[in-house]
Structure formats: C-alpha cells, structure tokens
C-alpha positions in Angstrom: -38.8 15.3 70.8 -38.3 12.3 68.5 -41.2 13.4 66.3 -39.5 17.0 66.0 -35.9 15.2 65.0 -37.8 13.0 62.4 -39.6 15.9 60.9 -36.0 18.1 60.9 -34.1 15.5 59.1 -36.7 15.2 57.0 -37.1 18.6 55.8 -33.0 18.6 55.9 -32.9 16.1 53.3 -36.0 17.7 51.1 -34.0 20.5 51.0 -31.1 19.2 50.0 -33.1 17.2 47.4 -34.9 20.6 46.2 -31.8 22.2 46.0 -30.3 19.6 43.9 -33.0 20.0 41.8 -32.8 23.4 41.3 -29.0 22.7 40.6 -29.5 20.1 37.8 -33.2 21.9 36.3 -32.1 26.0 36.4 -28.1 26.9 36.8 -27.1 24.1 35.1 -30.1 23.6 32.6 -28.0 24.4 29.2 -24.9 22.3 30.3 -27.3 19.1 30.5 -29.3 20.0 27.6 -26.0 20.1 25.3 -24.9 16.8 26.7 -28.0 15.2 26.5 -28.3 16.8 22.3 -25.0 15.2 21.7 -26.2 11.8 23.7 -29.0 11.5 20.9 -27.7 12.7 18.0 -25.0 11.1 16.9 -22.3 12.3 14.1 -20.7 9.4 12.1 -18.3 9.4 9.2 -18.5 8.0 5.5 -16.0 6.7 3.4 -15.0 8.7 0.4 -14.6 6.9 -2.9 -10.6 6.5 -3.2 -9.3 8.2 -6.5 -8.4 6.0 -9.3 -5.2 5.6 -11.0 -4.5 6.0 -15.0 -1.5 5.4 -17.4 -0.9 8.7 -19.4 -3.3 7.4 -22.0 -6.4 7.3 -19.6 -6.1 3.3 -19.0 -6.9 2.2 -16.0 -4.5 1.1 -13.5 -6.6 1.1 -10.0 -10.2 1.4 -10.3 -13.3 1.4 -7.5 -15.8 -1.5 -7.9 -19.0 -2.5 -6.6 -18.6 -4.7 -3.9 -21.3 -6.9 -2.4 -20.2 -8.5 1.1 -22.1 -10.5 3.7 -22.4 -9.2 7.6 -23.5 -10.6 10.6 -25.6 -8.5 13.9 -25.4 -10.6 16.8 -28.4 -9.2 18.4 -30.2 -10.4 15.7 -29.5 -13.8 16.6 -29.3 -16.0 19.6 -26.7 -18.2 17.6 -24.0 -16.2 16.0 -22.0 -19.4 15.7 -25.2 -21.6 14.3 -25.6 -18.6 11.9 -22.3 -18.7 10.6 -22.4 -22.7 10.1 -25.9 -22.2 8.1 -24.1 -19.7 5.9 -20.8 -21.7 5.3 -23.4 -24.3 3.5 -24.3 -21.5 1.2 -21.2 -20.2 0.3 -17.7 -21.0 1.6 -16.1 -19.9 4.6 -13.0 -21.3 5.7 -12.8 -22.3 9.6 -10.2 -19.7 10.0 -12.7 -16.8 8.7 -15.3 -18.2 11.0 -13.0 -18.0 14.0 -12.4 -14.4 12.7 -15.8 -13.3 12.9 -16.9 -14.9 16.2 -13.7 -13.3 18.0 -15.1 -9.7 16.4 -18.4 -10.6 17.5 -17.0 -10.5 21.0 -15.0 -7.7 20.7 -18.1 -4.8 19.5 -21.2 -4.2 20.8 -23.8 -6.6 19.7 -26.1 -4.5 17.4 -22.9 -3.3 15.1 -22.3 -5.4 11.9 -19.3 -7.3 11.5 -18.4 -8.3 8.0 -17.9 -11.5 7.4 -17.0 -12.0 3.4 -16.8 -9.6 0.4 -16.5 -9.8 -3.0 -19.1 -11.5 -3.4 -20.7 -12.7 -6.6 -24.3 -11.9 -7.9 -25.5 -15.2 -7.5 -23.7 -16.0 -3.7 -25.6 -12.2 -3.0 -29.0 -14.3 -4.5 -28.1 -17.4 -2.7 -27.8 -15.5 0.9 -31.0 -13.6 0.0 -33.0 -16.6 -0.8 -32.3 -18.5 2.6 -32.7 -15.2 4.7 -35.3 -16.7 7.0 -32.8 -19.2 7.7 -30.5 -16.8 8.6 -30.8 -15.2 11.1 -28.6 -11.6 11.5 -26.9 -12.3 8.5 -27.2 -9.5 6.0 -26.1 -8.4 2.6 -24.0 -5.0 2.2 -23.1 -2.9 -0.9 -19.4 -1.0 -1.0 -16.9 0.0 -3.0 -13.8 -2.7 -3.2 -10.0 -1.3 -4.8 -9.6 -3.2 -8.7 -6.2 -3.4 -10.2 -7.4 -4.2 -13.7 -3.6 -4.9 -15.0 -2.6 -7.3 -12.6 0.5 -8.4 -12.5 1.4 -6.1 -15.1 1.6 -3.1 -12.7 2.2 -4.4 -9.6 5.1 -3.3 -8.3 4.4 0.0 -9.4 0.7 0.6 -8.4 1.2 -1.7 -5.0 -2.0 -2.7 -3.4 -4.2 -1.0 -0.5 -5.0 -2.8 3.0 -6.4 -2.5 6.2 -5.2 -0.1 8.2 -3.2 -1.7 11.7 -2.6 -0.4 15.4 0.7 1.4 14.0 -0.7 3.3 11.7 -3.8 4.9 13.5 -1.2 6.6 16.1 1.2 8.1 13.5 -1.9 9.4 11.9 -4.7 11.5 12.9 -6.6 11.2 9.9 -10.4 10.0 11.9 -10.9 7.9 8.9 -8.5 5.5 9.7 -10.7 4.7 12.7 -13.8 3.0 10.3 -12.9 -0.6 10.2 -13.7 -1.2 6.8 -11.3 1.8 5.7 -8.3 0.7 3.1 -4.6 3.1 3.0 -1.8 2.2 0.5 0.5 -0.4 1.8 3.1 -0.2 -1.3 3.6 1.8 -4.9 2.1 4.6 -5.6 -0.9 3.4 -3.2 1.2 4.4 -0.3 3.1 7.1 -2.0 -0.3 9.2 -3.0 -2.3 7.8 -0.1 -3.0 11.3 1.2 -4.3 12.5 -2.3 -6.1 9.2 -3.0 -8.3 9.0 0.1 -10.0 12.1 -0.2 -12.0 13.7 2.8 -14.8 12.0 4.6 -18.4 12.7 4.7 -20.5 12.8 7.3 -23.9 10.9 8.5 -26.3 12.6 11.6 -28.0 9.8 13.2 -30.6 9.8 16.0 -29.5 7.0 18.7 -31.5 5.4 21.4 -29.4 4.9 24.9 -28.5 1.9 24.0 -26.6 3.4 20.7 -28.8 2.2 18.4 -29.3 3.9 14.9 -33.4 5.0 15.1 -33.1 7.3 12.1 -31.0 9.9 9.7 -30.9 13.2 10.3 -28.6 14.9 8.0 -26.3 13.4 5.5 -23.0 15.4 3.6 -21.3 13.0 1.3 -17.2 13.4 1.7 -15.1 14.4 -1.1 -13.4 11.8 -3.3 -9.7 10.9 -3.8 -8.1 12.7 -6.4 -7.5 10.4 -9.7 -3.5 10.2 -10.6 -2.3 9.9 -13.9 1.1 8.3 -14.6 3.5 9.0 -17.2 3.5 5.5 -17.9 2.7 3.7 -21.2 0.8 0.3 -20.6 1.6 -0.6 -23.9 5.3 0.3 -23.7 4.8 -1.4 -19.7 3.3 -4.6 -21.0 6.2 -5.0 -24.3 9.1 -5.0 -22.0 7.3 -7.5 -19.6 6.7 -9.7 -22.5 10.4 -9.5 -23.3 11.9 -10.4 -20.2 8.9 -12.7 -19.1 11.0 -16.2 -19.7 13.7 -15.1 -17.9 13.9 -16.2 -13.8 14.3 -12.7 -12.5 15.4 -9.4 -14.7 14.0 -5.7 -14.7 14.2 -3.2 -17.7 13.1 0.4 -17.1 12.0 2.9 -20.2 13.0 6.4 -19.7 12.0 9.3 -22.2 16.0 11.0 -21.6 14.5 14.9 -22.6 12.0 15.1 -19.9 13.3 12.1 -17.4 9.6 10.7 -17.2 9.1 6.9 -16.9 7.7 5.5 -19.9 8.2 1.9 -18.5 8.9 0.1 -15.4 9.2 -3.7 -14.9 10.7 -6.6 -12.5 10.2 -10.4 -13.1 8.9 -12.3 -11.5 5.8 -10.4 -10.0 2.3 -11.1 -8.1 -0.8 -10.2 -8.6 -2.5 -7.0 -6.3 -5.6 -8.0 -6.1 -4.7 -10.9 -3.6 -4.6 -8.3 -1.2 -7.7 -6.8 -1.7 -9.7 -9.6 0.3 -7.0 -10.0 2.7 -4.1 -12.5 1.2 -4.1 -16.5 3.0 -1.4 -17.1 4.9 0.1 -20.1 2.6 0.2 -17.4 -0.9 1.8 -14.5 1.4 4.8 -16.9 2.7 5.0 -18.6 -1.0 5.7 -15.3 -1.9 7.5 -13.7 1.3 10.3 -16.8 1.1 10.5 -17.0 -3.1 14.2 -16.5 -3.4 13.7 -14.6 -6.8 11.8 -11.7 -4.5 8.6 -11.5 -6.3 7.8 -8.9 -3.6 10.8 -6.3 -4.8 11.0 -4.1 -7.7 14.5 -4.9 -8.8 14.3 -1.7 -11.0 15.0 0.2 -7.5 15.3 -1.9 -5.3 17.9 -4.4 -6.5 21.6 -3.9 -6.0 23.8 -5.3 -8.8 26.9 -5.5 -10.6 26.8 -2.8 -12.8 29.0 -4.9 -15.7 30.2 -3.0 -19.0 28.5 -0.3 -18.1 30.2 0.6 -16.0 33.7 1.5 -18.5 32.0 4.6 -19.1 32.7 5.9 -15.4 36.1 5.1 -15.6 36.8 6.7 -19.2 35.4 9.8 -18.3 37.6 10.0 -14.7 40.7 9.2 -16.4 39.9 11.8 -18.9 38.9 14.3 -16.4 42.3 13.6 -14.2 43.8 14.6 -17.8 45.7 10.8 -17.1 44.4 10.1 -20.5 43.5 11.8 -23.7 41.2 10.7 -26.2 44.4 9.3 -28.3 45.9 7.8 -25.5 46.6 3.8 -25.8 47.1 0.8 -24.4 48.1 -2.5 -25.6 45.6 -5.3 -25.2 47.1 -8.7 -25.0 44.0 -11.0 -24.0 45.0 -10.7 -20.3 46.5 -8.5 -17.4 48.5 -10.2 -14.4 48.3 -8.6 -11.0 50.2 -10.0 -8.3 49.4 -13.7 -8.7 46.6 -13.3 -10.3 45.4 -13.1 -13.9 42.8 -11.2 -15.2 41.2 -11.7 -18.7 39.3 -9.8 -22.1 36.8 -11.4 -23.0 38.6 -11.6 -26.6 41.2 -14.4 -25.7 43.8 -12.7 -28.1 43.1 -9.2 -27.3 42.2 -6.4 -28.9 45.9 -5.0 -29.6 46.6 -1.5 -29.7 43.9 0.1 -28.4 42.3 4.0 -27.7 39.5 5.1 -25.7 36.9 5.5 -28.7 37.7 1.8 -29.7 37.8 0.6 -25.8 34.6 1.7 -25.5 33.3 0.7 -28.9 34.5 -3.0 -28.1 34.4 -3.1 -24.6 38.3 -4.3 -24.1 38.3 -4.8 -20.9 42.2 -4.7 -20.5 42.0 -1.2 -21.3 40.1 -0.9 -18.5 42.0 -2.5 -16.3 45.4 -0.3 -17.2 43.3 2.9 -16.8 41.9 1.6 -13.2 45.0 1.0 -12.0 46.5 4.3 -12.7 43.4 6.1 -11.3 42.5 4.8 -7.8 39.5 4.0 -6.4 39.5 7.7 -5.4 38.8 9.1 -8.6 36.3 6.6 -9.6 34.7 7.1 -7.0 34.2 10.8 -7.3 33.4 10.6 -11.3 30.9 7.6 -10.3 29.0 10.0 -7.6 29.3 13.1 -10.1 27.0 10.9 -12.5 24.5 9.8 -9.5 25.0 6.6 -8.7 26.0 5.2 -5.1 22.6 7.7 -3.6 18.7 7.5 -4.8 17.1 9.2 -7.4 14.4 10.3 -5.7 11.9 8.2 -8.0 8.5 8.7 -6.2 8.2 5.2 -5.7 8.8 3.5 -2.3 11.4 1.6 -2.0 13.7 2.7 -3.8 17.7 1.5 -2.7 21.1 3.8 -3.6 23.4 0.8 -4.7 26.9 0.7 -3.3 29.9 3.1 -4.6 33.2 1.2 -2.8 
C-alpha cells in the first residue's frame, strides 16, 4: 500500500512537472521567446551633437568640441579607491572629485563607466595612456564638450548648458535626459532654444550577457543633430559697447535697429565667463559670483529695475498733450526751483530756464516744467500714457529672464 502511495505521488508530481512543461515550451512558447529577444538584445540611446549658435555674421557664439575625459570600471579593479589615488599623481583631482566618483561607483552597477574628469588635454590623455598598466579600470573617452568661444562677451545672452537634475527629468519626458553625461540649457538662449538645440537621439543595438554586459553591436542609427541658431546679433557692435561701458562698476547698453526691432547689441557689466560651467563650476567661484553685490549673474538690460531719469519727460509731455492740458505753445515759468508743501524741489540749472514751452523743456530737460505739468496731470494719466508706450509689462524679448519694471 505504501509502495502504491509512493508511486501515485510520484506520478502526481511528474505530471504536474510535464504539464508545466508543456505550459512554458508550447502555449506559451512566443511570450518567452519575445522576453528572452528583448533580455539579450539590448536598445540604448546616443547623444546627438547639440546645434551651435552664430551672430548674424556666421561667428561663432556656442560651438561643439572634442572632448577627451578619463573614466573609471570598477570591475576592472579590485581597488577603485587605489586607482583613483594612482591617477591623482598623474593629473589632478581634487579630494572632493574623488569623493564624487567613489560615491557613483557605489551607486551603478560595477561594469558601467563612471567619468571621472573631462576636458582633458592631449598630453594628460598621453600621460593616462602611458601608465595604463598601472591603472587598472581607468580608461580614456572621446565626446563632444559645449565651447563658448566669446566668453564673457556673450554671456548673458548665450547662458551656459549643465547637467540635467532630479527636477528636470519629471517635467520632461524627453528619454535623453536620462543618459548621465546629457547637457540642457540652464540660462540665455541655451535654455530658451533647448528643444531645437538638442536635436533627436540615435540609437545603439547591443547584445548583452545576463549580467548586462555589452558582448557586441548589433545595429547602430546615429540621432539627428540640434539645429544651429543664428542671432541677429553683431559681435562687433556686442564687443564696442562692452568696451565702452567696461570701466564702469555695473551699467547695460542695448543696440536696437528701430525699423525691424531686431537686437543688434546686448550688454551688462560686470559679467562671467560660460565656460565655468561646462566642467561643472567649484563651489568657491559660484558663491563669489552668487553673493557679488553688482549681480554678475543678471542681465541688467532685462532684468534690472531702474530709475528711468530724463527719460522719462517724454511720458509726461505726451499725456499732458494728449489730456489737451497743454499745447505745444503752452508755458511755464522756470525759476530754478518748485516748493511743495515743505519741500523744495530743484532744476538742475540753479537759475532756471525762465519762460519755457514744451519743444524747449524737452530740448533742455527743465525739470520744473516737469514738475508743473505733473502736478496738473495725476499719477492717473501718467500712468496710462506710460503703459500706452510699454513700459510697466515685458517685451517679450526671447531671453529668459526678462523683468516688467514698475509703473506706480
């Protein structure tokens, strides 16, 4: 009886075994076939060249370069750390860069690269590949790096790409911005174009063992590149305003062509240079510049707020003109000074101007006139004639950053 229970659950579980079997090998044949296909091969993305950027006489503004960087693969090594140390005697790497790498080592899977420097010269390149027996899983790598060839010149306008952070991959779906080494524009035109600049991806087929590593290429379809920009900006026109207001502390001057409205010229003093970025900026330049009280880090040609000054006379002829509170012969008598209340408010010509009409108010910038005119108008009217010419709301420059200024 026992040997006839034995044999039954024997033959129970064969069958159930067969039958399993039969499961996995015939009904659901393709379903396993397909998931063990996409287990092997292995579909990964490649970086499009980002499109360059050019004045409206075909000078570059943002360029691609050959980069050279160093990586390390940490299952080519039994001592990532030791491997590190060996290369920081070749060519420098700060302690904080080190600490960098070994916390990314930790964080991927041990045969993917993990770069440790780039932008590197031909001879650190020569250097590495000299000592390569004494380095063990460090390699060299050839990219393309982001160049701002103007510098400082074009700073503000051009901004400066970066690495792309948690907050950024979830408000876009873009798969691109999932490759580490990927670069979006953080400011200027890099982040106003970035959709246009980063062009489409291409794509690599790989054959992968179980563990995920690379055994060979399949198939490879390059992406499509950024498209190039071209500004209507002149460098030379950009670089002579930037030498004329160079010595002073802080001061903008912007270059407009008044038929078509394009920019010619765009500047703010002082500035910083793009290219710190492109490496990744240390932490002592970004708060040197973050906490500079003159604001290296804003375009004051849109994004200061001033005083408009003199200027601003022209607002308040035409709304007294308009209000029909005034006529181009109207007058009034400038005697160096204007009391109101207890208060005295001066021209800046101590003895006046004397009799004076709009033409000549304007021509010599009495401000007493100005003040008589005001006072019969209202902020009211001002206000409306000031908003009727555009100011107090943006201008819809295609520049980020851009602030409306401030009509009371």
């Amino acid at each position: 009886r026992r040997t006839v229970l034995l044999l039954g659950g024997q033959a129970l579980l064969l069958s159930a075994v067969v039958g399993r079997m039969y499961q996995l090998q015939v009904d659901d044949s393709d379903k396993y076939t397909t998931l063990a296909e996409e287990n092997r091969i292995n579909t990964r993305l490649l970086l499009p060249p980002r499109g360059r950027i050019f004045d409206r006489r075909e000078l570059p503004v943002a360029v691609n370069e050959e980069d050279y960087r160093v990586v390390i693969v940490a299952e080519r090594t039994k001592d990532v750390r030791g491997s590190l140390r060996r290369l920081s005697e070749i060519i420098e790497i700060p302690e904080e860069e080190q600490a960098r790498v070994l916390k990314e080592v930790r964080r991927r899977r041990r045969f993917l690269p993990v770069t440790i420097a780039q932008g590197l010269t031909w001879e650190e390149v020569a250097r590495i590949e000299i000592n390569a027996p004494d380095l063990p899983g460090i390699l060299t790598a050839r990219g393309l790096k982001r160049l701002y060839p103007q510098g400082e010149l074009m700073a503000h306008l051009v901004g400066y790409v970066g690495p792309v952070n948690e907050a950024e991959q979830e408000a876009d779906l873009d798969p691109l911005l999932r490759i580490p080494e990927f670069r979006i524009g953080k400011g200027g035109l890099e982040r106003q174009y970035d959709d246009k600049l980063r062009g489409t991806s291409g794509t690599r087929r790989v054959e992968i063992n179980a563990s995920g590593r690379v055994q060979r290429e399949l198939h490879r379809k390059e992406g499509t590149p950024g498209r190039d920009l071209h500004l209507t900006l002149d460098l030379g026109l950009q670089r002579f305003c930037m030498d004329k207001i160079a010595s002073h502390y802080a001061a903008a001057a912007v270059v407009l062509d008044v038929f078509s409205g394009e920019v010619l010229a765009m500047v703010s003093t002082p500035t910083y240079d793009p290219n710190l970025f492109i490496k990744g900026i240390d932490t002592s330049t970004w708060n040197a510049l973050r906490k500079n009280k003159l604001g290296p880090l804003n375009n004051k040609a849109i994004g200061g707020q001033y005083a408009p000054g003199s200027t601003f006379k022209m607002v308040v002829a035409l709304a007294g003109l308009e209000a029909g509170l005034i006529t181009p012969e109207s007058t009034f008598t400038c005697a160096g000074s204007m009391t109101l209340g207890p208060a005295k408010f001066h021209c800046w010509r101590r003895g006046g101007h004397g009799v004076v009409n709009v033409h000549r108010a304007i021509k010599e910038s009495c401000d007493v006139f100005f003040y008589e005119l005001a006072l019969k108008l209202g902020i009211d009217r001002i206000a409306a004639m000031a908003h009727k010419l555009g100011l107090g709301q943006a201008t819809a420059v295609d520049i980020p950053g851009e602030t409306s200024g401030l009509i009371p």
